[in-house]
N, C-alpha and C positions, 0 to 999 in steps of 0.2 A: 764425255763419259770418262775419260781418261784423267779428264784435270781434276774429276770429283775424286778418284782414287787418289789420285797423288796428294789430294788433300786431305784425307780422314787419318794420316800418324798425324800430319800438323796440330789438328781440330783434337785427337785421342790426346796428343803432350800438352793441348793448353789443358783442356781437361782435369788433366794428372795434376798437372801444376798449382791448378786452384783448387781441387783439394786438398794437397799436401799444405797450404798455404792457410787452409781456413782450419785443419786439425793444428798446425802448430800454433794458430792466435787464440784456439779452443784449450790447449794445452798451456798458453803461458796464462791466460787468466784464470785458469783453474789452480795452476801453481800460484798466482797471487792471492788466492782466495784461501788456500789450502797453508799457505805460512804467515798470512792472519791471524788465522784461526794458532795455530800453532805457538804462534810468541805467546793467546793469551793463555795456553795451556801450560807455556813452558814459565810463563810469569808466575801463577798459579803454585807450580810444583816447587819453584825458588823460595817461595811463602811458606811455605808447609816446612823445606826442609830448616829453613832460617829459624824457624818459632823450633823444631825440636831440637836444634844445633843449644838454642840458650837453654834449653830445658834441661838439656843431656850435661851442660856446663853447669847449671845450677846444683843440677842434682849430684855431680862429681866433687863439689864440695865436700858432699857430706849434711846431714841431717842438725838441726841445731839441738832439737832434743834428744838424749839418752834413751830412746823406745827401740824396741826393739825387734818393732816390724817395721819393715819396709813399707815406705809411702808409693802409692800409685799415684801416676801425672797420667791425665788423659789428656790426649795431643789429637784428637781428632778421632777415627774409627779402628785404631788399635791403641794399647795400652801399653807404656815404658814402665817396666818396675825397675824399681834401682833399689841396691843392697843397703846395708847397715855400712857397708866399708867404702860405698861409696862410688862400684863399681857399674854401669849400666848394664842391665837384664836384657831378657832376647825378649822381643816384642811378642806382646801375646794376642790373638784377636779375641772381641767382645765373646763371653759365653754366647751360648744357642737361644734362642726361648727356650721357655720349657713346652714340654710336649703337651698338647691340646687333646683332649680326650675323643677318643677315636671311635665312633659307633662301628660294629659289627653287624654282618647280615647272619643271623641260622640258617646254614639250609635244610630242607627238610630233610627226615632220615627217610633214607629207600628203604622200606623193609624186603628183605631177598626172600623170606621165606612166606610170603601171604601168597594166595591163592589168588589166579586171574577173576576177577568179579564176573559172574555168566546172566548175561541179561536170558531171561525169557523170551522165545519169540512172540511177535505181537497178535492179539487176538484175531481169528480168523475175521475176514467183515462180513456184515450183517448178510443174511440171503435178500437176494433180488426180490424187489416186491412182486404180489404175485401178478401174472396177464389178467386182463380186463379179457372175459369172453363175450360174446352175443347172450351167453344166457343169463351174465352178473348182468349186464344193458337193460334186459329186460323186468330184473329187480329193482331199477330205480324209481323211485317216484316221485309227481312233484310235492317240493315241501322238505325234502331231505335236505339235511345238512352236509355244507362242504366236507368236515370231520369223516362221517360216516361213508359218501362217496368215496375219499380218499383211503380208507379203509380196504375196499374191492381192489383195490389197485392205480398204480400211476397214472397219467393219462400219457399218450404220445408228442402230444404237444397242446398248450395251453396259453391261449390269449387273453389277456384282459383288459379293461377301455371302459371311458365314464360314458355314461348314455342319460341323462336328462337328469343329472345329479345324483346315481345311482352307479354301485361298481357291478360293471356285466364282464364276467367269466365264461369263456368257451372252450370246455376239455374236449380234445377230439381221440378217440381212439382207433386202433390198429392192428391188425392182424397179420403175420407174414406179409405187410408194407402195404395192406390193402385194406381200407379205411372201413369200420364196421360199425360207427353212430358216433353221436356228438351228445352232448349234455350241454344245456346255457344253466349257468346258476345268475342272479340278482340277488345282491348281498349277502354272497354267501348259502343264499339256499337255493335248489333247482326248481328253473322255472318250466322247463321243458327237453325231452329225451327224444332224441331221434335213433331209432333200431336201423341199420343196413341189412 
């Protein structure tokens, strides 16, 4: 156990070591790549200044005709003016575009002094239909029409099912939750009333 202690600065220094080893071979090829790049910038900028060196030389001559504006030399993305006398001007950059026409939003105008809009409250609802009694029950008859039964009143609950290619309806009704006849209709019309 002792010999593993005495050994992890050893193990931590190589450690150290090949890192610092593997940043500085990270760092000279970066710096190789980095003043590649650089000559061809700096080759570049020797071009530019070379071509307006002659320009600036030609234009210090002086003009061969008698005019008496000044000529513009375009040297790349700014402009040298040079005088009548011969002297080289301050470099000026390209005018702007011109401005591109610019849509606008309106916004609407708040009017301050309108009144809050007052909705109406909404119409009461309709009254409940009326209770089906034992004694509406006893005014049905067969032959009536669903329409007209529906008339008396809702039923409580109401089944309906095919029975020999014919649609059979069964309105049951209800009293204080205590059942007080049934009505079968077929197609629609009553075929038979049962009274509780």
């Amino acid at each position: 156990m002792r010999r593993i202690f005495f050994m992890m600065p050893l193990l931590i220094g190589t450690i150290a070591v090949a890192q610092t080893m593997t940043e500085v071979g990270a760092s000279a090829a970066g710096g190789a790549i980095g003043s590649a790049a650089g000559k061809k910038v700096s080759e570049g900028i020797t071009s530019i200044f070379g071509k307006v060196d002659k320009t600036t030389a030609k234009a210090a001559k002086g003009p061969d005709d008698n005019s008496k504006s000044a000529p513009l030399i375009d040297v790349g993305p700014a402009v040298v003016k040079t005088s009548t006398a011969g002297s080289v001007g301050e470099s000026v950059p390209p005018p702007p575009p011109p401005a591109g026409h610019r849509a606008s939003v309106a916004k609407p105008a708040v009017a301050t002094d309108a009144l809050p809009e007052i909705v109406p409250p909404p119409p009461p609802p309709p009254p409940a239909p009326p209770q089906v009694t034992v004694d509406d029950l006893k005014k049905i008859t067969n032959g009536m029409k669903r329409e007209d039964l529906l008339k008396l009143g809702a039923p409580g609950s109401r089944i309906m099912m095919d029975e020999d290619g014919h649609l059979l309806e069964v309105f049951s009704y209800f009293e204080k939750e205590m059942s007080i006849g049934r009505v079968r209709l077929t197609d629609g019309t009553v075929s038979s009333v049962e009274v509780r």
